[in-house]
C-alpha positions in Angstrom: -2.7 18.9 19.4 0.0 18.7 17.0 -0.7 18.4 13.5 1.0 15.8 11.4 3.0 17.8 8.5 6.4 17.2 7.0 6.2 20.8 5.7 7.4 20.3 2.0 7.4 23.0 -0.5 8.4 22.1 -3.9 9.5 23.8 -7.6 6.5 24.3 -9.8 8.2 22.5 -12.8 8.0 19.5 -14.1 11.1 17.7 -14.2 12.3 15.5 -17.1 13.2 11.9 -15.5 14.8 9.4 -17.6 13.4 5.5 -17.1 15.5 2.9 -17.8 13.9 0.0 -19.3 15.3 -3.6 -18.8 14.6 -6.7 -21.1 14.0 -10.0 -18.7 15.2 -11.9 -22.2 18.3 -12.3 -20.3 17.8 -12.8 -17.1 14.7 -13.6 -15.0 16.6 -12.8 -11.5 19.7 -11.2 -9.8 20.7 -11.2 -6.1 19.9 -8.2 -4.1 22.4 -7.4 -1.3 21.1 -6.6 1.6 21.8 -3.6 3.4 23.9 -4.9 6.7 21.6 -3.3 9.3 19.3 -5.4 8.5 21.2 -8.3 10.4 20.1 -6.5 13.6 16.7 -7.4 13.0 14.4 -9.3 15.8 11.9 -11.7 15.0 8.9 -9.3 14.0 11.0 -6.5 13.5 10.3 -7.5 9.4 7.1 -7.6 7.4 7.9 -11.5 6.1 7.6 -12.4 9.9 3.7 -12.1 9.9 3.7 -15.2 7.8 1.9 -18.2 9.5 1.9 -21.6 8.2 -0.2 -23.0 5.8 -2.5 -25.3 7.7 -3.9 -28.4 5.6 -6.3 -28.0 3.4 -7.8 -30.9 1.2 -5.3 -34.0 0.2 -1.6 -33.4 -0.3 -0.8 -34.4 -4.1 1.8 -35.1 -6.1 -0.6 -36.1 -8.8 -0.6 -32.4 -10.3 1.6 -30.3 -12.7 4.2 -28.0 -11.6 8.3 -28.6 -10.7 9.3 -31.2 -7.9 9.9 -27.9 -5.7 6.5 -27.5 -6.2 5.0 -30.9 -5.3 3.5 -32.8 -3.1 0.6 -29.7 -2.6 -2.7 -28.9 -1.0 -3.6 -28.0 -4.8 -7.1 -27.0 -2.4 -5.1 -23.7 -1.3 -6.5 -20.6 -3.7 -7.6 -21.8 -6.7 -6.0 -23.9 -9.4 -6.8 -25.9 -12.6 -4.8 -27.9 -15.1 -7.2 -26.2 -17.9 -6.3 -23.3 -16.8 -3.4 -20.9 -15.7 -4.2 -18.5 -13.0 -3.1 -14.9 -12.2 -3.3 -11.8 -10.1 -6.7 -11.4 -8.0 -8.0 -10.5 -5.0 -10.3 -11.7 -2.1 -13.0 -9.7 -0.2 -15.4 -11.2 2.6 -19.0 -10.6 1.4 -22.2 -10.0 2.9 -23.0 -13.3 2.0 -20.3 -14.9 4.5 -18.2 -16.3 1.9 -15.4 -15.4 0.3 -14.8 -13.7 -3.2 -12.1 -14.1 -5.2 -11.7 -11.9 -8.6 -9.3 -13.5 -10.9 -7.8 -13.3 -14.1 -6.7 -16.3 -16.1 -5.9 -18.1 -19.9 -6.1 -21.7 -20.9 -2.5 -23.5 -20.1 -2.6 -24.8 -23.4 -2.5 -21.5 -25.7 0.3 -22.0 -27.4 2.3 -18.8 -26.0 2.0 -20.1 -22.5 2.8 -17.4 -19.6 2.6 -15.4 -22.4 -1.5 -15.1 -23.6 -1.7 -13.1 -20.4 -2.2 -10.6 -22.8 -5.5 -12.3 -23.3 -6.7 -13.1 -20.0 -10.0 -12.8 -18.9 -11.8 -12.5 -15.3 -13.5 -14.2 -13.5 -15.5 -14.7 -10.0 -14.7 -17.6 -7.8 -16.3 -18.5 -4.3 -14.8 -20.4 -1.4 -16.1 -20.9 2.2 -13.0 -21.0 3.6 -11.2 -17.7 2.9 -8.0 -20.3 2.0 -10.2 -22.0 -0.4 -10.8 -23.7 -2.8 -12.2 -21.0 -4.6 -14.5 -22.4 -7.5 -15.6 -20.3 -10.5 -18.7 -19.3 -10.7 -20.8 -18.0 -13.6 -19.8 -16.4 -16.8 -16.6 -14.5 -18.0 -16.6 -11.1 -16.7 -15.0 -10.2 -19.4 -11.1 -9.5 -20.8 -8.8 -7.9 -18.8 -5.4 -8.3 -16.8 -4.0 -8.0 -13.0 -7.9 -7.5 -11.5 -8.4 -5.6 -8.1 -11.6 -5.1 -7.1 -13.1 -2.9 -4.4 -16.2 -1.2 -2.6 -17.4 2.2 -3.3 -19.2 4.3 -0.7 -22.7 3.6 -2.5 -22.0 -0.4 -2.4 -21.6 -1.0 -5.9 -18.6 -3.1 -6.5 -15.8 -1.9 -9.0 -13.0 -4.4 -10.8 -9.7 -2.1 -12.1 -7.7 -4.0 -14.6 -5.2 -2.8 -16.6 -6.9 0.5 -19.2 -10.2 -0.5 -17.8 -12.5 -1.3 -14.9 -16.0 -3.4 -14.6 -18.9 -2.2 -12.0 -21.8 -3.7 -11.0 -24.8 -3.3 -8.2 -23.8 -6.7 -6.9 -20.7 -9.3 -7.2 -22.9 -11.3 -9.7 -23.1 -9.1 -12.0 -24.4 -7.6 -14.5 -21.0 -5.8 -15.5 -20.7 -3.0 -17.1 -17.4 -2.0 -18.4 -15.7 1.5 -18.3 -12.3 3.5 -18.4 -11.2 4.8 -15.2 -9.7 9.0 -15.7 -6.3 9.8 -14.4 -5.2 13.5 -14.4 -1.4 13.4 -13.9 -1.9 17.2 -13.4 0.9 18.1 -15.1 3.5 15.6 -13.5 5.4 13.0 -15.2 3.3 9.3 -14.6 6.0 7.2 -12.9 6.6 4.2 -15.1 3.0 3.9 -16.6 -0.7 3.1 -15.2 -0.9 -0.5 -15.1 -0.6 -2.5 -11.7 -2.9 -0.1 -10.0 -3.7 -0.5 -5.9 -6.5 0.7 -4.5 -7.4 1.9 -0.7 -10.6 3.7 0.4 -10.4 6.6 2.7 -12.2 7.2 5.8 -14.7 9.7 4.1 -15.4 6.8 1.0 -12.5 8.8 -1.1 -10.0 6.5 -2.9 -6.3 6.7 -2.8 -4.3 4.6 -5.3 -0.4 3.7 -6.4 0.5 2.9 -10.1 3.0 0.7 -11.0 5.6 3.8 -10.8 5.2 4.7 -7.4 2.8 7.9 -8.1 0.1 8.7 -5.5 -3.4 9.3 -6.9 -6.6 10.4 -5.1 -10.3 10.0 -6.4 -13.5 11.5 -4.8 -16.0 8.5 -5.0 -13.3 6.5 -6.4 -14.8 6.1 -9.8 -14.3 9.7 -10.5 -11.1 11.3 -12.3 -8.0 10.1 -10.2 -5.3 13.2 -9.9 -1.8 12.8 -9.3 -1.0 14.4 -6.0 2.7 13.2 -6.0 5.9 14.7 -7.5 7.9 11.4 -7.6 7.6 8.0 -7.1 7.4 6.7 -3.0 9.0 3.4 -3.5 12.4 2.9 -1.5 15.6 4.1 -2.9 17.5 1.1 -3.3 18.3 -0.5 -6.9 14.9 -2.4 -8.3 12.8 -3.0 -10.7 9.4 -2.1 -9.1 6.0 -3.1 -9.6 3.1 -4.7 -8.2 2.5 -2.2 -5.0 -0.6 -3.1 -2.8 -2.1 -0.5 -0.6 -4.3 -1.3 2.1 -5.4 1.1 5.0 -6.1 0.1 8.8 -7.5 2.3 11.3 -4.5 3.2 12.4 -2.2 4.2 8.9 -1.4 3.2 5.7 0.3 0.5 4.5 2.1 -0.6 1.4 4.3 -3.8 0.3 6.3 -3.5 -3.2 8.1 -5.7 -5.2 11.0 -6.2 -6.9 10.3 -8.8 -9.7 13.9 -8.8 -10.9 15.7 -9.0 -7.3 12.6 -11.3 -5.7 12.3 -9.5 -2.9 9.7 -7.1 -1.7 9.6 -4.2 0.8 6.9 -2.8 3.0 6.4 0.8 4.0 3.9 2.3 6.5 2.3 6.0 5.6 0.0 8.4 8.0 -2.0 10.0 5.4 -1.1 8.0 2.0 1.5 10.8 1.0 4.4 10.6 3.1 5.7 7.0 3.3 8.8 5.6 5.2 10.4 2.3 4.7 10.5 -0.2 7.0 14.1 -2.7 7.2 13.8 -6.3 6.0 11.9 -8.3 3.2 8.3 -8.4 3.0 8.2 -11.2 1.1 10.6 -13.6 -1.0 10.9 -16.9 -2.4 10.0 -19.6 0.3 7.5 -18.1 2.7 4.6 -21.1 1.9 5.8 -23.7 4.3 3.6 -25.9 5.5 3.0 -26.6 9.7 5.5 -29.7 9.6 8.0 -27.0 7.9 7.6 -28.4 4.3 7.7 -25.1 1.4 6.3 -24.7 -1.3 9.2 -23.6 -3.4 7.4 -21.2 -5.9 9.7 -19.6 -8.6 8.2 -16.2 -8.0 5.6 -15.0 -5.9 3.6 -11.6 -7.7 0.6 -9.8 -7.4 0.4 -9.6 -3.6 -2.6 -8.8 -2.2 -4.4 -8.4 1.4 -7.7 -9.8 2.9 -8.7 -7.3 5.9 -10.7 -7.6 8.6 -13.4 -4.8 9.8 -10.1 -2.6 11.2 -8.6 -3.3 7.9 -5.9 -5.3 9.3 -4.4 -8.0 6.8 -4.7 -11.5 8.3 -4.3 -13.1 5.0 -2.6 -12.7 1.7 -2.7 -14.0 -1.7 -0.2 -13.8 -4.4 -0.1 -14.9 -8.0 3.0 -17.7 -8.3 4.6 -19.8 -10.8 6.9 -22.6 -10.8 9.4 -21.7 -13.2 10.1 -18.2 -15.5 7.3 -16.9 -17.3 9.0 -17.9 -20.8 10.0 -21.2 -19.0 6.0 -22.0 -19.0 4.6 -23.3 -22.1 1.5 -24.1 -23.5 0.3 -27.9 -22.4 3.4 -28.6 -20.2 4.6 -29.5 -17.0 4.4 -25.6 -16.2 1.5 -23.4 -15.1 0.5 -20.7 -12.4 -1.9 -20.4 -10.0 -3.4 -18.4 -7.2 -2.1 -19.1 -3.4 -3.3 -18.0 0.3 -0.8 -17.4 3.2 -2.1 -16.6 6.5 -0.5 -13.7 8.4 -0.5 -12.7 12.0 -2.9 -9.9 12.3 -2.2 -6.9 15.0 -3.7 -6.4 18.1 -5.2 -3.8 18.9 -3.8 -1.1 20.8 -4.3 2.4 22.7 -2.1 4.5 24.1 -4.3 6.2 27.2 -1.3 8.8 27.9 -2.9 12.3 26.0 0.4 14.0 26.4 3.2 14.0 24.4 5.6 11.2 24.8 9.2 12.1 25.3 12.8 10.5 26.1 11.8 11.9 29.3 8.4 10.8 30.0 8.7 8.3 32.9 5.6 5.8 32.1 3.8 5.1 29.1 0.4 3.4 29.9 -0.8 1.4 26.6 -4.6 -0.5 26.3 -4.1 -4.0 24.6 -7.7 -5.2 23.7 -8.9 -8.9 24.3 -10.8 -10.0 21.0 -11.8 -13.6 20.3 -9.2 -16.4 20.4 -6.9 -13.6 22.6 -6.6 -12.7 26.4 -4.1 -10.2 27.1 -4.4 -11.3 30.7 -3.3 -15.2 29.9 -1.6 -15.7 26.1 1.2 -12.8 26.5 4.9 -13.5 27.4 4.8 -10.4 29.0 8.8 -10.2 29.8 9.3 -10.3 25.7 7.4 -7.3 25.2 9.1 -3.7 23.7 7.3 -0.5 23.0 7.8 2.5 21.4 8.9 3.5 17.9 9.8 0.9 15.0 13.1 1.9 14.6 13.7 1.0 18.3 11.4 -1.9 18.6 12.6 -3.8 15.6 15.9 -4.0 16.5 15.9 -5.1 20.0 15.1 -1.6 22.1 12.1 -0.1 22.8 10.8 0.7 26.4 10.2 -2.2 28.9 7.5 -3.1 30.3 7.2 -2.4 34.2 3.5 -3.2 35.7 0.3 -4.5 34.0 -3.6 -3.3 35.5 -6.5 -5.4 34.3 -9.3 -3.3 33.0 -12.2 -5.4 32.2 -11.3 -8.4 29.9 -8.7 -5.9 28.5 -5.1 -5.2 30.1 -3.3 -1.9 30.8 0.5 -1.9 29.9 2.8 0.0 32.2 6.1 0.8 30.1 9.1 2.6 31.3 9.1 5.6 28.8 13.1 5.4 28.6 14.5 4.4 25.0 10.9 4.5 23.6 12.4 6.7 20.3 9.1 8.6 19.8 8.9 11.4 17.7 6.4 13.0 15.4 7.9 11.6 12.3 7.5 8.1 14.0 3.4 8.9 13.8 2.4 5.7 15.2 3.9 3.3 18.2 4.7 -0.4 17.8 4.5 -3.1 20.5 6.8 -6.3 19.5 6.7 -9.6 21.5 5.8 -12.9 22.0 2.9 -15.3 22.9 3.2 -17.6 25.5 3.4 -20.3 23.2 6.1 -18.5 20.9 3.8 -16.9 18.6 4.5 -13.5 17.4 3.0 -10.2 18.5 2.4 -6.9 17.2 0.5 -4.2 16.8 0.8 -0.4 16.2 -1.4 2.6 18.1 -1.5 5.7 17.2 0.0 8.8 18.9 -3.1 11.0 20.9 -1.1 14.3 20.3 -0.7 14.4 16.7 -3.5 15.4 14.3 -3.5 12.7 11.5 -6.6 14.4 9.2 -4.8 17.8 7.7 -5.9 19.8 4.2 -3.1 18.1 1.1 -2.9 21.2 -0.7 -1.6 20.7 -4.0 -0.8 23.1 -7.1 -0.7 22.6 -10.9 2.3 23.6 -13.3 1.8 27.5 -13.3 0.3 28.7 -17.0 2.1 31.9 -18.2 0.2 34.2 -21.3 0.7 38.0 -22.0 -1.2 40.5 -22.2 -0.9 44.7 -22.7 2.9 44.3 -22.0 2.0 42.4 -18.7 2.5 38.9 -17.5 -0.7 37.0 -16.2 0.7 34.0 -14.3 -2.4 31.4 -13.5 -2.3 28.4 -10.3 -5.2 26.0 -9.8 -4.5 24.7 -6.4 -6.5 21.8 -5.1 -7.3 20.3 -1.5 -6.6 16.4 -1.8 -6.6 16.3 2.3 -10.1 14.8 4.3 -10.6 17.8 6.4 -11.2 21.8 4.8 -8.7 23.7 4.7 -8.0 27.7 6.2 -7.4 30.7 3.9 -3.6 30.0 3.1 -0.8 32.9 2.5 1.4 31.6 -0.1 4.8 33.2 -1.7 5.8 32.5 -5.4 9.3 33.2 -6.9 9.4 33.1 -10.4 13.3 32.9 -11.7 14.5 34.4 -15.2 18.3 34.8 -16.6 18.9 34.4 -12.7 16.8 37.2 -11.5 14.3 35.9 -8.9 10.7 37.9 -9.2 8.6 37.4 -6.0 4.9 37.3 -6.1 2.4 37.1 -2.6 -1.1 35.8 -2.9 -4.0 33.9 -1.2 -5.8 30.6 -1.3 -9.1 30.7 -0.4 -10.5 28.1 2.3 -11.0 24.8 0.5 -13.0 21.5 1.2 -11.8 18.2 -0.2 -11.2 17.9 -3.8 -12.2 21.7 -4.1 -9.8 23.5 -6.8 -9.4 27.4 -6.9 -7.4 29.4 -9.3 -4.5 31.9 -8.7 -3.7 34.9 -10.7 -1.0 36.9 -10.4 -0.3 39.9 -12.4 3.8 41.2 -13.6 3.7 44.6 -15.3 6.6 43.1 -17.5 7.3 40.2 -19.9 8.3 36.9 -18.5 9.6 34.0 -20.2 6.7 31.4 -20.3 10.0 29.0 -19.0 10.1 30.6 -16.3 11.0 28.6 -13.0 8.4 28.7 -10.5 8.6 27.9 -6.7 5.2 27.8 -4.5 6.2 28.2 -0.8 2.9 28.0 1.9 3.7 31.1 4.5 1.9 28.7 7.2 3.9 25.7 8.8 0.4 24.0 9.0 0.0 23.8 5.1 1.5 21.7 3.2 1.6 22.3 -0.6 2.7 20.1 -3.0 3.6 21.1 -6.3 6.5 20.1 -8.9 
């Protein structure tokens, strides 16, 4: 089997990155233009597709505060108050059945409106329904701004907010609060550590995305987070990022950022959390809580995105933090406020490709297992003449192989596609399946590819320490293993460059297990310039190593 490596090696040294900071006193928006491939798009071939309507819940109101746009409302959805102005938070099943909702919020009176965020404090609501309404329940957790909470391995329950975190045995409490440790490891922290997204790991290990776009990695994940990354993920187009989730399925990664100045968000899909690619059109914008009889919800901005997963980890809801008008628009004891919402989304089916070879152009039939689960029969809800296969960039745009035959296996169905035009390659590291339902629902889902080894060793290196000693130069490497799986002994290569003359050193790694660190040295019988350039380069095309 393949494994699944990009191969990158990377220049030891940190490099000096210039931020540019932007004051919303101005301006709360601007109008992104869209890239014009996007107009190819097919339904589904965009993350803001998966959006369902919101179905009724409670009375529709008018009696309520908020903008026209705004109004009449199922104030029921989320969790609302006119005491209170609502923000951030996100909703986990429990043991218990119900659903749990961790929340910050201020009262909509304080005088600075939007603005005594500053000052929020959490809370712990409870709904039956996982739209709501969520109610509060108990005391104050305690201060603290943009909450996400999460599971460690152990069961104990952990709240991040921004320069702190909460834990306790059980959702009620008692909390206990404490500072989370991040070891940038000698690379610059991309635009700060607030707005931190959390996503456990197979093996209970945490991977997380600050606001910047850096990728972290944790052991238990309550243990020092390190910076694995060298620069920020996020796509290369002009924005002004922040507010990534992360969420991880049993296929791959997944990741939606947004772009509070242009309102508009974009989603990216990763294989092991490090290498990410972008997928074409929105995630989200302004205007995706429409109601069944096509009524929206016309939200100023929608924030704080977040994703309630089933036992696959596949999103079927999500929730976001919106307001009615700008944040300095909303003042204390006015018409103005914020709130938390719930949008349901059209969760993936699930998917196997039963080929073991490697796909190709070539490969004349592609045979693909789509589950039945409860509420769907493969053999009955699919319009089977709108289904395409293969890899996103072909599927989303129209192409994709077709499908030739189905075989009924059990309550599930076998999917006979003509391998032409499926795109497949090993950068594509999972398949998609895009259609319909019979009744002109959309379908997805995404499989991965049998060939390719997902689980590899992440091997990555600090910012090389240079001292002196007898006339010689002592040149010191701690390399760590960030991957789920151990990794080999590993030959490495580093170049060291100085007035333009390139010094080459060769050395070993030692076999490492997960989050297992080693130190290099290497010895120079001469002086070097402690500013020395460095470049690591792994001798094996299985290892990757990242380093700056």
């Amino acid at each position: 089997m393949k494994q699944l490596n990009y191969y990158y090696s990377f220049c030891l040294l940190l490099a000096v990155c210039g931020v540019l900071q932007f004051s919303p006193l101005n301006a709360q928006d601007i109008e992104r233009q869209r890239p014009e491939e996007w107009k190819q798009l097919v339904w589904g071939g965009r993350f803001m597709d998966r959006f369902e309507a919101i179905p009724p819940i409670g009375e529709l109101t008018s009696d309520t505060w908020g903008a026209d746009a705004v109004r009449p409302r199922y104030t029921a959805n989320g969790i609302e108050d006119p005491q209170w102005s609502y923000w951030g938070g996100n909703i986990r099943k429990g043991d218990d059945g119900k659903y749990h909702l961790i929340v910050c919020r201020w009262p909509e009176n304080s005088e600075k409106g939007h603005m005594q965020w500053t000052k929020s404090e959490v809370v712990h609501a409870v709904a039956e329904n996982p739209q709501g309404p969520f109610q509060v329940q108990g005391e104050t957790i305690g201060q603290g701004h943009n909450p996400e909470f999460f599971r460690l391995k152990d069961g104990r329950y952990v709240i991040y907010v921004i320069n702190a975190y909460y834990i306790a045995d059980g959702l009620n409490g008692p909390w206990t609060k404490g500072e989370f440790t991040f070891d940038p490891r000698d690379r610059k922290i991309h635009d700060g550590l607030s707005n931190v997204s959390f996503a456990q790991r197979k093996d209970g290990s945490y991977l997380a995305v600050c606001r910047g776009g850096g990728i972290w990695m944790s052991e238990t994940g309550l243990s020092p987070y390190y910076q694995v990354t060298n620069k920020s993920v996020y796509p290369a187009f002009d924005g002004r990022y922040e507010d990534p989730v992360i969420w991880r399925t049993h296929i791959q990664y997944h990741m939606i950022v947004n772009d509070w100045y242009g309102r508009i968000a974009y989603y990216l899909r990763s294989p092991n959390g490090i290498d990410w690619k972008v997928e074409p059109g929105e995630a989200y914008m302004p205007g995706i809580a429409k109601y069944e009889d096509g009524t929206v919800e016309a939200w100023y901005k929608y924030e704080r995105i977040k994703m309630l997963q089933d036992e696959y980890g596949r999103a079927y809801q999500a929730n976001f933090a919106v307001i009615d008008s700008s944040k300095w628009g909303d003042l204390g004891s006015d018409n103005h406020s914020s709130k938390n919402i719930c949008i349901p989304l059209t969760k993936g089916k699930l998917l196997t490709i039963l080929d073991k070879e490697e796909i190709t152009e070539g490969t004349p039939l592609i045979r693909v297992k789509i589950e039945a689960e409860p509420g769907f029969d493969p053999h009955a809800d699919m319009d089977l003449e709108s289904l395409r296969f293969g890899a996103a960039e072909e599927v989303n745009f129209g192409r994709g192989s077709k499908l030739v035959k189905t075989e009924q296996q059990g309550k599930d169905l076998v999917l006979f596609f003509d391998g032409q035009g499926n795109g497949l390659t090993d950068e594509n590291f999972a398949a998609k399946l895009l259609g319909k339902t019979k009744d002109g629902s959309l379908l997805f889902g995404y499989t991965r590819l049998p060939w390719l080894i997902y689980d590899t060793p992440i091997l990555s290196a600090r910012k090389p320490v240079v001292s002196h000693k007898n006339e010689k130069t002592i040149v010191r490497i701690e390399v760590g293993n960030y991957g789920l799986v151990n990794s080999e002994e590993t030959k490495i290569q580093v170049e060291a460059q100085v007035s333009g003359e390139v010094i080459d050193f060769e050395a070993s790694i030692c076999a490492l297990a997960p989050f297992e660190k080693t130190m290099i040295e290497l010895e120079y019988s001469g002086i070097l310039d402690k500013d020395a350039i460095f470049t690591v380069i792994a001798k094996q095309q299985e290892v990757r190593l990242f380093s700056e």
